[in-house]
Backbone as JSON, one array per atom type, in Angstrom:
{
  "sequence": "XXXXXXXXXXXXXXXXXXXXXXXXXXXXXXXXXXXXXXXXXXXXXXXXXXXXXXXXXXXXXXXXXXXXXXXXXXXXXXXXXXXXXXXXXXXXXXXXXXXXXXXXXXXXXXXXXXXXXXXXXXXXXXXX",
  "N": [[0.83, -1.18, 0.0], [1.65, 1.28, -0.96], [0.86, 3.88, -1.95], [0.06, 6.39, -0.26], [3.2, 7.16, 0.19], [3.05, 9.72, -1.47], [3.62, 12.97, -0.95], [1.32, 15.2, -1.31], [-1.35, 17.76, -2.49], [-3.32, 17.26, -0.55], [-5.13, 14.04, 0.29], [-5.4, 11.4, -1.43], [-8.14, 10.3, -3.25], [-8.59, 7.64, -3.5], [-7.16, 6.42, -1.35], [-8.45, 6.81, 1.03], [-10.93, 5.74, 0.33], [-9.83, 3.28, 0.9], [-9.57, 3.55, 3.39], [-12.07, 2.93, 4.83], [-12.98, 1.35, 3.19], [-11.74, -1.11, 4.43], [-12.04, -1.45, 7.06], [-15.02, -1.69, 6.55], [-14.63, -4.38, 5.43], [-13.61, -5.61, 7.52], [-15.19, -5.94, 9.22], [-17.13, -7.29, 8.36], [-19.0, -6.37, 6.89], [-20.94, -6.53, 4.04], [-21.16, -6.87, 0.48], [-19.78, -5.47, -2.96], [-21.77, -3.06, -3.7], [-23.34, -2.9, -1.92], [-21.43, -1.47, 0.13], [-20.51, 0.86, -1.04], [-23.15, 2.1, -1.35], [-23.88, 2.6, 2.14], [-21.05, 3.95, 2.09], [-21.57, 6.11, 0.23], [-24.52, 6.91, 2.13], [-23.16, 8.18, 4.14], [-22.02, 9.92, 3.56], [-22.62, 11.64, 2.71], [-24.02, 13.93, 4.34], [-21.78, 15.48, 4.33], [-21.3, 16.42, 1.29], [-19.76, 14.63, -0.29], [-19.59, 12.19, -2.17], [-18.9, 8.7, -2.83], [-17.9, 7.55, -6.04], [-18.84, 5.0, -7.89], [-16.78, 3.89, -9.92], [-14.81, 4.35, -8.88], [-14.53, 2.91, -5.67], [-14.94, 0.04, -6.57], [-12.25, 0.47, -7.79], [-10.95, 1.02, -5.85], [-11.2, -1.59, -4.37], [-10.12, -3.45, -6.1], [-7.49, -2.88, -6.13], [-6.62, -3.42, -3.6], [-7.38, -6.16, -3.45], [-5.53, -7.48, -5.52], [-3.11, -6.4, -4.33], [-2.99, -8.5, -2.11], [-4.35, -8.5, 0.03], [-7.24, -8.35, 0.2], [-9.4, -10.92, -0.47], [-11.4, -12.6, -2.28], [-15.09, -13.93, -2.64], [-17.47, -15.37, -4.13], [-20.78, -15.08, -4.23], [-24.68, -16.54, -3.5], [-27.31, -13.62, -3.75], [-29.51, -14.28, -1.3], [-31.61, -16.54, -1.38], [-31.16, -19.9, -2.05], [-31.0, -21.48, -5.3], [-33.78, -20.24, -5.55], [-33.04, -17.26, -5.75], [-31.29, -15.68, -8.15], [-28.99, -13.75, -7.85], [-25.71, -13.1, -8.26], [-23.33, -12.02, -5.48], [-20.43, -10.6, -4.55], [-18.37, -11.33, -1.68], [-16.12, -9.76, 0.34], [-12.91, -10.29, 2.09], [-10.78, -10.18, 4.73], [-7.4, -11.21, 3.9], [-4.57, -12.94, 5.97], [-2.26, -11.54, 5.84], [-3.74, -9.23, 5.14], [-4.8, -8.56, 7.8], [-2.73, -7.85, 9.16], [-1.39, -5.49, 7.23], [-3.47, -4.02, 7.26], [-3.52, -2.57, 9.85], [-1.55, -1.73, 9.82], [-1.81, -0.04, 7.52], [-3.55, 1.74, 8.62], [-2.16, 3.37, 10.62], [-0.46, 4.57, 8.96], [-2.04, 6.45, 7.16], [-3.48, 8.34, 9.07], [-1.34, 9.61, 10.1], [-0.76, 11.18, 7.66], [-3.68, 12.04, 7.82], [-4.11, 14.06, 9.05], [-2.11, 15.72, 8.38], [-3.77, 16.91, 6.2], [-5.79, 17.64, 7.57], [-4.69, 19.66, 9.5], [-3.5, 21.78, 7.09], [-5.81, 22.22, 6.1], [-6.93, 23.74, 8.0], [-5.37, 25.43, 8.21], [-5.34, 26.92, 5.97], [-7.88, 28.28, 6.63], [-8.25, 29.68, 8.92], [-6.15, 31.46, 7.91], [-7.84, 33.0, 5.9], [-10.48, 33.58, 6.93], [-10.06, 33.81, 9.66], [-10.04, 32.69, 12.99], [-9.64, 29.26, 13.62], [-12.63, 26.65, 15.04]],
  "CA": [[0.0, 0.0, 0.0], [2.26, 2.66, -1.03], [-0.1, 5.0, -2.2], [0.43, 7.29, 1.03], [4.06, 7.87, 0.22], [2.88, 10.76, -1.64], [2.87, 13.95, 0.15], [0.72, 16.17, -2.3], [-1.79, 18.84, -1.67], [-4.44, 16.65, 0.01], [-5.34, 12.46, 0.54], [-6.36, 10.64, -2.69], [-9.84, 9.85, -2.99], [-8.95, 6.01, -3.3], [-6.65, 6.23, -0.39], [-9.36, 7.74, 1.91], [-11.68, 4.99, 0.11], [-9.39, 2.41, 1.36], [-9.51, 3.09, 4.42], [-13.51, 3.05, 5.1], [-13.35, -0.07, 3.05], [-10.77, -2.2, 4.95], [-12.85, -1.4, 8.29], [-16.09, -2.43, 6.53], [-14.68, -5.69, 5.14], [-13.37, -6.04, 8.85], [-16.57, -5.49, 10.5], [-18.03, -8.25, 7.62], [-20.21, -5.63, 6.07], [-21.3, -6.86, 2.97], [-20.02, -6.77, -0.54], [-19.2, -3.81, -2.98], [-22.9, -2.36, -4.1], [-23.72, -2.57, -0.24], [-20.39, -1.1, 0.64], [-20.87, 1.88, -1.68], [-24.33, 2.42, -0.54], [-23.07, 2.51, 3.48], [-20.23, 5.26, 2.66], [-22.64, 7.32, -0.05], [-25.54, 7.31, 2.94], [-22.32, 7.84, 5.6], [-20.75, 10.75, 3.49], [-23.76, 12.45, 1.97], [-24.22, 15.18, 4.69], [-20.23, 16.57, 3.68], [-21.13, 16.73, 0.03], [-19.39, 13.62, -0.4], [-20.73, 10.85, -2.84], [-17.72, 7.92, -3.87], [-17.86, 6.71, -7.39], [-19.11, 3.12, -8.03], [-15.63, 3.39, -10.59], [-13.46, 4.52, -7.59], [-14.83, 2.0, -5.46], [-14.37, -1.09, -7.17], [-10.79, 0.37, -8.11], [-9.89, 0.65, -4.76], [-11.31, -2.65, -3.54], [-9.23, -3.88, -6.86], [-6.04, -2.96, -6.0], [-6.6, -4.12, -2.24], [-7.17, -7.39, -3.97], [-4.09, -7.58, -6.38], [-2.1, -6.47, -3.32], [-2.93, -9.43, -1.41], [-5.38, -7.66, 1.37], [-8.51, -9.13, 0.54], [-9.49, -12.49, -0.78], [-13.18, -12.59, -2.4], [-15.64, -14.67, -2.69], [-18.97, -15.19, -5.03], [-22.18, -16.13, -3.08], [-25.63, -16.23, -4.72], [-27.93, -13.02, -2.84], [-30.62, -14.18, -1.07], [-32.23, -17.92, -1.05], [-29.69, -20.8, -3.09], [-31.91, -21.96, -5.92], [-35.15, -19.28, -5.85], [-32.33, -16.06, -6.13], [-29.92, -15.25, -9.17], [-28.05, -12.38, -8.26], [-24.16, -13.63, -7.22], [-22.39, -10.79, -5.13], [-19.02, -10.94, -4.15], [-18.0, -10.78, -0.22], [-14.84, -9.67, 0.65], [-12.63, -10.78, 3.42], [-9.35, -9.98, 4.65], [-6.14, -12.57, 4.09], [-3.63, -12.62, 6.89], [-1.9, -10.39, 5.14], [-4.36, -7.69, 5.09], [-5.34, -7.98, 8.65], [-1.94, -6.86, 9.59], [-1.69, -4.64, 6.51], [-4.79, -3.04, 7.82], [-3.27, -1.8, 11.0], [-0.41, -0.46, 9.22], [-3.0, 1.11, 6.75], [-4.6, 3.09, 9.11], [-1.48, 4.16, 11.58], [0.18, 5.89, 7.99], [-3.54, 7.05, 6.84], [-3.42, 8.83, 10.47], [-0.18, 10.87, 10.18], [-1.85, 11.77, 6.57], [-4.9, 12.98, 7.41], [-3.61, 15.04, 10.25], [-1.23, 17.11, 7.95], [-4.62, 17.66, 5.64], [-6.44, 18.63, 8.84], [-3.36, 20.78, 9.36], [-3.5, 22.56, 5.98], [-7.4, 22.95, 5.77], [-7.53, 24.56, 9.08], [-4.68, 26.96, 8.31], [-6.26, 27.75, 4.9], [-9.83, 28.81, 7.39], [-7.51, 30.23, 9.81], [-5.31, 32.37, 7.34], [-8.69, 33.73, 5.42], [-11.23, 33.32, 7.91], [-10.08, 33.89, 10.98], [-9.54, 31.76, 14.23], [-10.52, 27.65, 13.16], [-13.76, 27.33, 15.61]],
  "C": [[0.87, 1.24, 0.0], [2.2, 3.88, -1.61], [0.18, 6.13, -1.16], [1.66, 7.9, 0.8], [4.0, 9.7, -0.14], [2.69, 12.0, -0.71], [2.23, 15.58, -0.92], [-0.27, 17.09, -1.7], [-2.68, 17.99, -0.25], [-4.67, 15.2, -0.47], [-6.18, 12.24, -0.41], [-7.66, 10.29, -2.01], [-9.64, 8.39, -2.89], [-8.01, 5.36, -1.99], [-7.13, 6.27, 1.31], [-10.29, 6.55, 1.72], [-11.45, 3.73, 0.61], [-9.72, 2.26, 2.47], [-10.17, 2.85, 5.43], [-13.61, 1.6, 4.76], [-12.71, -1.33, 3.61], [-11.6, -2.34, 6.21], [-14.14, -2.1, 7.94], [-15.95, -4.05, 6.28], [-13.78, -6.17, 6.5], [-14.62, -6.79, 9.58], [-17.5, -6.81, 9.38], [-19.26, -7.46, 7.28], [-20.82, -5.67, 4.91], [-20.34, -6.67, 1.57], [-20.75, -5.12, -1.53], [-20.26, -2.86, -3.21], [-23.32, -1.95, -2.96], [-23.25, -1.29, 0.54], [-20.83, 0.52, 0.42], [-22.12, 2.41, -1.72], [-24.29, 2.91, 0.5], [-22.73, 4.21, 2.93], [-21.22, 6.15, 2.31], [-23.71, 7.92, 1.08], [-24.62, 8.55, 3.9], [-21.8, 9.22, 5.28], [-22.08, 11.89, 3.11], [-24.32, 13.98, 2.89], [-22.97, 16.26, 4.79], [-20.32, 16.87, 2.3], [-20.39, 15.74, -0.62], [-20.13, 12.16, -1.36], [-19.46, 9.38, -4.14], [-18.61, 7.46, -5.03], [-18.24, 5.57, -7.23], [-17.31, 2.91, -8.4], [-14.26, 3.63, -9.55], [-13.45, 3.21, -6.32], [-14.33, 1.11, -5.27], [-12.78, -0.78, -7.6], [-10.08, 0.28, -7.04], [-10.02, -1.06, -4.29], [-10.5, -3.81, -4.66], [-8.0, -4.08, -6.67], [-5.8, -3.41, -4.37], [-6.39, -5.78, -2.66], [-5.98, -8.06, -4.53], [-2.92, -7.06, -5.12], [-1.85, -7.37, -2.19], [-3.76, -9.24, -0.34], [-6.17, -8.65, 1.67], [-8.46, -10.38, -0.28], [-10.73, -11.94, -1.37], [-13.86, -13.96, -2.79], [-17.34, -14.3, -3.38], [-19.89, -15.8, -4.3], [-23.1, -15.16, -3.96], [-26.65, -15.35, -3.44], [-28.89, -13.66, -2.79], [-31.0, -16.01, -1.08], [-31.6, -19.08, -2.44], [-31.03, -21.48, -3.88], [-33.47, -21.41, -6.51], [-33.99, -17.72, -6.27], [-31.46, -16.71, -7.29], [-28.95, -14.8, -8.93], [-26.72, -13.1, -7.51], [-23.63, -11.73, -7.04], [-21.0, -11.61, -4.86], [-18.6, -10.47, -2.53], [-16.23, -10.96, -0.46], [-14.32, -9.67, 1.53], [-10.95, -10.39, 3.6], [-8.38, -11.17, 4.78], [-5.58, -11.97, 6.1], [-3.04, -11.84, 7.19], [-2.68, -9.57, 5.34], [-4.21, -7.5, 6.01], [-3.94, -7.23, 9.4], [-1.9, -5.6, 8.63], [-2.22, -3.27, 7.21], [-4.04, -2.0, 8.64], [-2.18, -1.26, 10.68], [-0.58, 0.48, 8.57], [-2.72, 2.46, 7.45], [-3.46, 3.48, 9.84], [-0.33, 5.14, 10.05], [-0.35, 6.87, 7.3], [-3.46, 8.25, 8.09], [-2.61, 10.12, 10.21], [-1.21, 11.67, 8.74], [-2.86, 12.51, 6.54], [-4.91, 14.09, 8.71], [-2.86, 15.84, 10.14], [-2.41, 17.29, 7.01], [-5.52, 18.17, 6.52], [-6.04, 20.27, 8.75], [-3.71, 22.13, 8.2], [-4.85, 22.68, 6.12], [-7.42, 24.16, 6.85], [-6.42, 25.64, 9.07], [-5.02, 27.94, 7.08], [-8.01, 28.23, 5.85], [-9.09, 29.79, 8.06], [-7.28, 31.97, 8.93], [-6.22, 33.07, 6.63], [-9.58, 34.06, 5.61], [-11.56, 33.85, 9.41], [-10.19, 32.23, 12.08], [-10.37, 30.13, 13.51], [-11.24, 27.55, 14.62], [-13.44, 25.61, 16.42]]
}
């Protein structure tokens, strides 16, 4: 996961996406239509609304990096339902991963804290 090295203006959108979705496929929260339902409800009073295509790219490259594992299961009753989703689960690998995730996610979003609140500060007045 060395997406983070970057230190640019402000925290990718799929880096930020990661790290909502590693907690939900912790917590066994369903798979990715669910998922992306969840944050959209979760983000929707910041103006906030992830991509389906961001999404699935992050929960892609979690995959191809060894994180998660997935799995196809058919929604709903085996034999009367159609629809196959995909649950996603963390390897071994991820679950440490994870906790390395989020303690370099951390420093990260605490120097864009940083910078937002000195851009409010510096044009604004006092951050509240």
């Amino acid at each position: 996961m060395s997406e983070q090295q970057s230190r640019g203006f402000l925290l990718k959108q799929r880096a930020f996406l990661k790290l909502y979705l590693l907690d939900l496929i912790e917590r066994q929260k369903g798979y990715g239509f669910q998922m992306l339902d969840d944050l959209r409800k979760e983000f929707k009073p910041y103006g906030y609304s992830p991509t389906h295509s961001e999404l699935y790219k992050s929960l892609h490259e979690l995959y191809k990096e060894g994180i998660v594992t997935r799995e196809k299961k058919i929604k709903g009753e085996p034999g009367v339902d159609f629809q196959e989703i995909v649950i996603y689960h963390l390897t071994d690998k991820g679950k440490k991963e994870a906790i390395l995730y989020k303690k370099q996610l951390k420093v990260e979003l605490d120097r864009c804290v940083a910078l937002l609140n000195k851009a409010v500060k510096d044009h604004y007045g006092p951050v509240k």
